[in-house]
N, C-alpha and C positions, 0 to 999 in steps of 0.2 A: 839879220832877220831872214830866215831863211823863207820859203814859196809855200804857197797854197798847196802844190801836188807833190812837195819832199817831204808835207806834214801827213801828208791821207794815209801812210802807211801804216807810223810811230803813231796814230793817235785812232786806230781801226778799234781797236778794244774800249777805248775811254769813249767814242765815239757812237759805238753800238748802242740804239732803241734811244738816243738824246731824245729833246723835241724836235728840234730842227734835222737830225739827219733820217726819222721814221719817213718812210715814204707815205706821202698823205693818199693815202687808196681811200674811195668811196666804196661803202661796203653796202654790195649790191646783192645778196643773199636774200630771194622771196621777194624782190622789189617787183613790181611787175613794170612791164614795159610800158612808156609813155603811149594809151589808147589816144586814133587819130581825132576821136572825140572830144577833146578835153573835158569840156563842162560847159558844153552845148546842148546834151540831156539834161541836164538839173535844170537849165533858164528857160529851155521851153515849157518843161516838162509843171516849171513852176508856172509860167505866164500865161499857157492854155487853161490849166486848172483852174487857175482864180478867173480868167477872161468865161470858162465856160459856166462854172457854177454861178457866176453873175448872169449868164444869159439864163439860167436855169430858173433863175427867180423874178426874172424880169417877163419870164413868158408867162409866170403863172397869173399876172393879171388878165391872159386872154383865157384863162379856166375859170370854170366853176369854183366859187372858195369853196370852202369845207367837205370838197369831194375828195375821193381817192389821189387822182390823178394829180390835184395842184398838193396836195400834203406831202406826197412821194416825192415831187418833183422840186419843191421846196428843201427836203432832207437832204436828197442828191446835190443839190446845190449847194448847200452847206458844208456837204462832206468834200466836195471838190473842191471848194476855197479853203478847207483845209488843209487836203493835200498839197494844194501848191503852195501854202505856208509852210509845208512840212520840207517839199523840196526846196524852197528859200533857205532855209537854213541849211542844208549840205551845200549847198553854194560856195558858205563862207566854211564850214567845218563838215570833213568829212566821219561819217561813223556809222558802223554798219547796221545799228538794230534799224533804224530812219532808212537804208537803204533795206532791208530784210519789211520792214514794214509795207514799202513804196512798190517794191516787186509784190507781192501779193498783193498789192489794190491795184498796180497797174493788168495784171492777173484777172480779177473781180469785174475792173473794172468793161476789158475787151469781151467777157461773158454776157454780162447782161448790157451792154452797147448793141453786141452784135442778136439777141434776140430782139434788142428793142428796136434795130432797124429791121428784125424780120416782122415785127409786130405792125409798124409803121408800115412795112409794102405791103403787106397783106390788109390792114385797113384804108390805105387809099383807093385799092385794087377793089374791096368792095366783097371780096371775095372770105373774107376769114373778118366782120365787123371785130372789134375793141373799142366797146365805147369810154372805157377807163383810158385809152389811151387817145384821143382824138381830142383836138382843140377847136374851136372855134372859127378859128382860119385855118384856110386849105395851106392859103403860100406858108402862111408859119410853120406849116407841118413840112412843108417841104423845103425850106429852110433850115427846121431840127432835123430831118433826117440827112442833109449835106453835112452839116455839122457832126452831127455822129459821124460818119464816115472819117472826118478826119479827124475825129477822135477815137476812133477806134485805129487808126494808123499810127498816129502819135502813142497811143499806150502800147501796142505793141513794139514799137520801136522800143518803147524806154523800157518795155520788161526786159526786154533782155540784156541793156545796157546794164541796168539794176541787179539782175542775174547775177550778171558777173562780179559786180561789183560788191554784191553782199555777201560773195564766195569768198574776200580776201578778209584776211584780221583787221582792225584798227588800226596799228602800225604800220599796215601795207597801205590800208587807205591814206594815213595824213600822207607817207613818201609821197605816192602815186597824185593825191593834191596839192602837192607841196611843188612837183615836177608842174602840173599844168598851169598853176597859178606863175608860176614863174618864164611858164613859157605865155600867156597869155597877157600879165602884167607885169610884164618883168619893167618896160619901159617906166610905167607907174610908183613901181616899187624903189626905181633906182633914184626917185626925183624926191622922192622923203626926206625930210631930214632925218637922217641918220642920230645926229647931236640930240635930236627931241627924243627919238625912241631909246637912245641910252639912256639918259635923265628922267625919263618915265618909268625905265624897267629897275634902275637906282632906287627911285623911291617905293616902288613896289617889290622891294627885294623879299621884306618880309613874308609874304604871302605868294610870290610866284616862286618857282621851281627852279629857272634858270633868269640868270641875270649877262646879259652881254656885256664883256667891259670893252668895246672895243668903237671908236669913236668913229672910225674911217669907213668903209669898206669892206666886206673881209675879202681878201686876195687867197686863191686858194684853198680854203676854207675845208677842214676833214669834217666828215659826215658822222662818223663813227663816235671820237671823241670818249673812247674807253680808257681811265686811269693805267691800266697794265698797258697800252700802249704807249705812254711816255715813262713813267715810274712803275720802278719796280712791285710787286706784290708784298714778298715776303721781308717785310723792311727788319723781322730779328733776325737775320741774316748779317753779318756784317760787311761782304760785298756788294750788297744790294742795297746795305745801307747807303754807303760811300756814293755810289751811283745815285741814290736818291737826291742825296745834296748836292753833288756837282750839277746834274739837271735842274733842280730847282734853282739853283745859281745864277743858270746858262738861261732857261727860259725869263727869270725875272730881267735880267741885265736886259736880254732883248726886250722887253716888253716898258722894262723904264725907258731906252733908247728912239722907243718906239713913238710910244706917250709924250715925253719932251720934244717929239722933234727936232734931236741933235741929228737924224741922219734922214735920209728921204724914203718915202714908204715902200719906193721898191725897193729898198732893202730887207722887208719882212713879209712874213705871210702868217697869218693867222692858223690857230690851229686850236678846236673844243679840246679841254682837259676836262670830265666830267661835266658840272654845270656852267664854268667860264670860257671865257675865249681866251686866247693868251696870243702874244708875238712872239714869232720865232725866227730867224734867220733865213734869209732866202738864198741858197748856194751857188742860184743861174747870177746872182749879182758879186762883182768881184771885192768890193768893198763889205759886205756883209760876210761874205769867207774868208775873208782876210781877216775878222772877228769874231768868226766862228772858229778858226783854226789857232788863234789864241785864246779860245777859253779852255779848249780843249787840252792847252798845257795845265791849267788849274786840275783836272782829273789825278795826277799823277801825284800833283803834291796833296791834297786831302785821303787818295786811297792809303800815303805813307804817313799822313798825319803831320804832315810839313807847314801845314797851310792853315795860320790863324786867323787872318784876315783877307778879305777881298771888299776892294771900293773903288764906285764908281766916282769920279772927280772933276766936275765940272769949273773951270776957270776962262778968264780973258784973257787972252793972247796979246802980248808977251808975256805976262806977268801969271807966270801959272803956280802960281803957290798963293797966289788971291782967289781963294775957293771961295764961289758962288753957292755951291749946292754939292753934295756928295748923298750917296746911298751907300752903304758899308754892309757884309754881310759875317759876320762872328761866327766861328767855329767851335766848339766844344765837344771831345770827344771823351768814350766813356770813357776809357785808360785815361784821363785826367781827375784830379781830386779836385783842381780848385780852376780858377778861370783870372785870368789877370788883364788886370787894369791897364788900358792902353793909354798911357800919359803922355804921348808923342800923336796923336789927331787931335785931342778935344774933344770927340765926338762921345767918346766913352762915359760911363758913369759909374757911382756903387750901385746904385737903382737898377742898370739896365743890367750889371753883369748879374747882382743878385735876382733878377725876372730868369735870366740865363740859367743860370744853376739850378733854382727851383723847379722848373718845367721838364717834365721824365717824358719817355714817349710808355705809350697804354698802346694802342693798337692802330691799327690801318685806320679804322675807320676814324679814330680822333686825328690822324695827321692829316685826313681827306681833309677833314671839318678847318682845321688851323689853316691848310695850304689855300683854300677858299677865302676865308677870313682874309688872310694875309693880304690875298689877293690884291680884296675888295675894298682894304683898307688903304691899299700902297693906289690904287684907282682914284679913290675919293680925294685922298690928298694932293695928286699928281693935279685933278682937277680944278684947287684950291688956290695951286701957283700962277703967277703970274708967269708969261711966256721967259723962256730964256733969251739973252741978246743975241742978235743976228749972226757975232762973229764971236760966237760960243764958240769951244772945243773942251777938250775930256782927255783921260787917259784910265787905264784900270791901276789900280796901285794895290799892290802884296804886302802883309808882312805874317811872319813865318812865326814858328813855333822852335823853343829847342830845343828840339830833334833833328829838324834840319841842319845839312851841311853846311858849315860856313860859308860858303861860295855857291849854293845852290840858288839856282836862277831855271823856271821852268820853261821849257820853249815856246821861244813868241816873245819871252816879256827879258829885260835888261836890268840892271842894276841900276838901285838909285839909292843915293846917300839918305834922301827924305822919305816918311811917307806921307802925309798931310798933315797940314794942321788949319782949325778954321778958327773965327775970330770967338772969344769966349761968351759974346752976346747972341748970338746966332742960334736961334730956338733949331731945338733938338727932339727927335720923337723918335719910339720905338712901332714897328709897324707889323711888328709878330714873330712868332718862333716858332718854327716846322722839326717837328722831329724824326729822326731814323731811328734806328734799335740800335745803334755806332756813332751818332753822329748828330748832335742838335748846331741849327741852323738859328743866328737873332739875326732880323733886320733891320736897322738905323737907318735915320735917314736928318738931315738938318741942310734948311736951305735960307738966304739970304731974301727970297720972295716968298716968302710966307708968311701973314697975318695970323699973330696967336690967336685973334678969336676967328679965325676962319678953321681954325685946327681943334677949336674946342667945341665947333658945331659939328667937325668932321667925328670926332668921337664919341660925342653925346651921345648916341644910339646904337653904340657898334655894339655886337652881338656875342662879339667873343672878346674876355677880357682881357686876353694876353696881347692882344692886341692894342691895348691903353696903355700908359705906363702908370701902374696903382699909387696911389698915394704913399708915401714913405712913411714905415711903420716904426716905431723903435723897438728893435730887436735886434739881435747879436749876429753878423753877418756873418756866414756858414761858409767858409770855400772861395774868397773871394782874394785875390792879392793883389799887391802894385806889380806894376810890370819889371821884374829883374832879369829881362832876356839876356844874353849878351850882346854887345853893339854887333851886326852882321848887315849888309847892305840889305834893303827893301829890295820888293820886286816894283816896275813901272813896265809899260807896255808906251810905244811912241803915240801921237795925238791918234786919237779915234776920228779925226779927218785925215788921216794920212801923213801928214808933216810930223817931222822929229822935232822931241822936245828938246830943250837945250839943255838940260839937264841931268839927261841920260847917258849911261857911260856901258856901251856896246859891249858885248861878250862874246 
């Protein structure tokens, strides 16, 4: 097995725009700078408001009812406890018309404050009466005119904070509150359960935008989270195809790896793929590159069309042919007629190969919608399992198409006489099909901790139905064969904790 940095060469092409090798850059483009004010304007700006407009109503039982002066003074008060209900809410969400709004009344408001303490000195003075504006008590008068003063301080302060604030888009605002709030509560935020706000954003998939699948922490986290930064665009392309499914490979493996807890978190770091989160391999950890640079041989054999299968295979140590749990990921490419039955795992079916053959790819935006799906599905069931045993291990296991060379073995992974096989009770489920314009992607998956009706609440509601396995229909199955590869060793890859299996035979 040759190193991490004799692979960085040979595998610089297969390796280019992955998920895990994209440099996670924050895209700082129009973000404005963290002001040293966070959201110090909004709390005063809301607390004086309501505190004044209440005092504003409270004075007027030292007036006259039904005169000018308690009606006016009464309205003001009114409109002031509105405003600072208006600031209460930029609190929690920033947006600009409520900041566009708040600058012009803090505006209005420094106007007529500052005549009305000119009105106030000149009727105590004696010199200029206003008897519209004169109370009953002297000291209250001089009371209300402290108080304007410093509300007339306070709104000019905050016009201009507002100013500026109602200059930037919507976009700039939530960054720019999203930066204070984090700097402000970051301690608060970090004490959440995590676990509840994922199972709240689960249930409310339907109706919200973005759903995080991501249970832990996110480690490194891209801000960006643009599709064209991990998968390619133009998937009728057929290098871009190819690329397409090796990274969707590469990204799921980590992110099932992630979710079982077969390896420890800092081996991965999160990264937005449009509206999910996904794990991806962390490169500062030597055990997560050491797995990155063997997926990386898998590129080589799907751009030549070598590569039938790829599964992830979970067993107990010694006895690694007593499969626990596997995830399997099936290849179909167009330059195939038909798709053959893999009668050496189990895991196969007519049902699943013929979902396989039926599913075409249509355009980008249906494989956005599937690889979503897919996701959300491989998520929900991951959630459904019972923990793996403490003294789990795994290996990645190949088996090839033929096409490939007899002795072909991709780098990283060895030769093995097996590829799996699991027991014939062991529930089996299809968890979706991603397609390129070259290249359709099925994912399998069957495990030994899984409760069939925990799987059939798991589906009940999924939204994409390639994602279920449909009921079997009778009709004449299209393209579909038994597997009459030639006998040719399988690929295997040593334990994904690092020890060699015993049943691997070096090249």
């Amino acid at each position: 097995m040759s190193t991490a940095q004799s692979k960085s060469d040979s595998n610089s092409r297969s390796d280019e725009g992955d998920p895990s090798s994209v440099p996670i850059i924050e895209d700082t483009r129009g973000k404005p700078r963290m002001d040293r004010f966070g959201m110090f304007p909004e709390c005063v700006y809301c607390g004086w408001n309501i505190f004044f407009g209440l005092f504003l109503l409270f004075t007027t039982a030292f007036m006259r009812p039904g005169d000018t002066a308690s009606v006016v003074t009464q309205c003001f008060g009114v409109v002031y406890i509105f405003a600072g209900l208006l600031s209460f809410v930029i609190i929690f969400k920033s947006a600009r018309s409520i900041f566009v709004v708040l600058t012009v009344f803090a505006a209005m408001t420094t106007v007529l404050t500052s005549l009305t303490i000119l009105g106030f000195a000149y009727s105590i003075d004696g010199s200029m009466p206003m008897p519209e504006l004169m109370m009953t008590n002297k000291y209250l008068e001089l009371i209300v005119g402290a108080l304007l003063l410093v509300h007339i301080v306070i709104n000019v302060f905050s016009f201009f904070i507002f100013l500026k604030r109602s200059c930037k888009s919507s976009a700039v605002l939530d960054n720019a509150y999203s930066q204070r709030s984090v700097r402000g509560t970051g301690s608060e935020r970090q004490e959440k359960g995590s676990a509840e706000i994922i199972e709240y954003l689960v249930k409310m998939s339907a109706t919200r935008n973005v759903e995080k699948l991501n249970t832990k922490p996110a480690r490194h986290e891209s801000k960006s989270g643009l599709w064209g930064e991990t998968f390619p665009r133009d998937l009728e392309v057929e290098d871009s195809s190819y690329k397409f499914a090796f990274r969707f490979i590469k990204c799921t493996t980590a992110f099932i790896l992630d979710k079982r807890g077969v390896l420890p978190s800092e081996c991965f770091v999160t990264r937005r793929i449009d509206k999910i989160q996904c794990s991806n391999f962390d490169k500062k950890n030597t055990l997560a590159l050491t797995l990155n640079d063997k997926l990386n041989g898998v590129a080589e054999a799907i751009e030549k069309g070598y590569l039938r299968e790829f599964a992830i295979v979970f067993f107990q140590p010694p006895n690694e042919e007593k499969i626990l749990e596997v995830y399997t990921f099936r290849l179909q490419y167009k330059d195939d007629d038909s798709v053959q039955l893999s009668l050496t795992s189990g895991l196969d079916s007519q049902e699943f190969s013929q979902n396989l053959v039926n599913t075409e790819f249509n355009n980008l935006d249906d494989t956005k919608s599937k690889f979503i799906e897919t996701m959300k599905t491989l998520y929900r069931v991951i959630k459904k399992l019972v923990d793996l045993p403490a003294d789990i291990d795994g290996s990645f296991r190949l088996s090839y198409t033929d096409k490939a060379p007899k002795d072909y073995v991709p780098e990283g992974f060895c030769q093995n006489e097996k590829f799996y096989e699991i027991s014939q009770d062991m529930l089996r489920k299809q968890l979706g099909i991603v397609c390129g314009g070259f290249h359709k992607v099925q994912v399998l998956a069957a495990s030994e901790l899984l409760k069939e009706v925990d799987m059939n609440i798991t589906f009940e509601n999924s939204a994409n139905l390639s994602c279920v396995v449909p009921t079997p229909q009778k009709r004449k199955s299209i393209g579909v064969q038994r597997n009459s590869r030639k006998h040719r060793p399988y690929g295997c890859t040593r334990s994904i904790q690092g020890t060699p299996a015993k049943n691997e035979i070096d090249v």
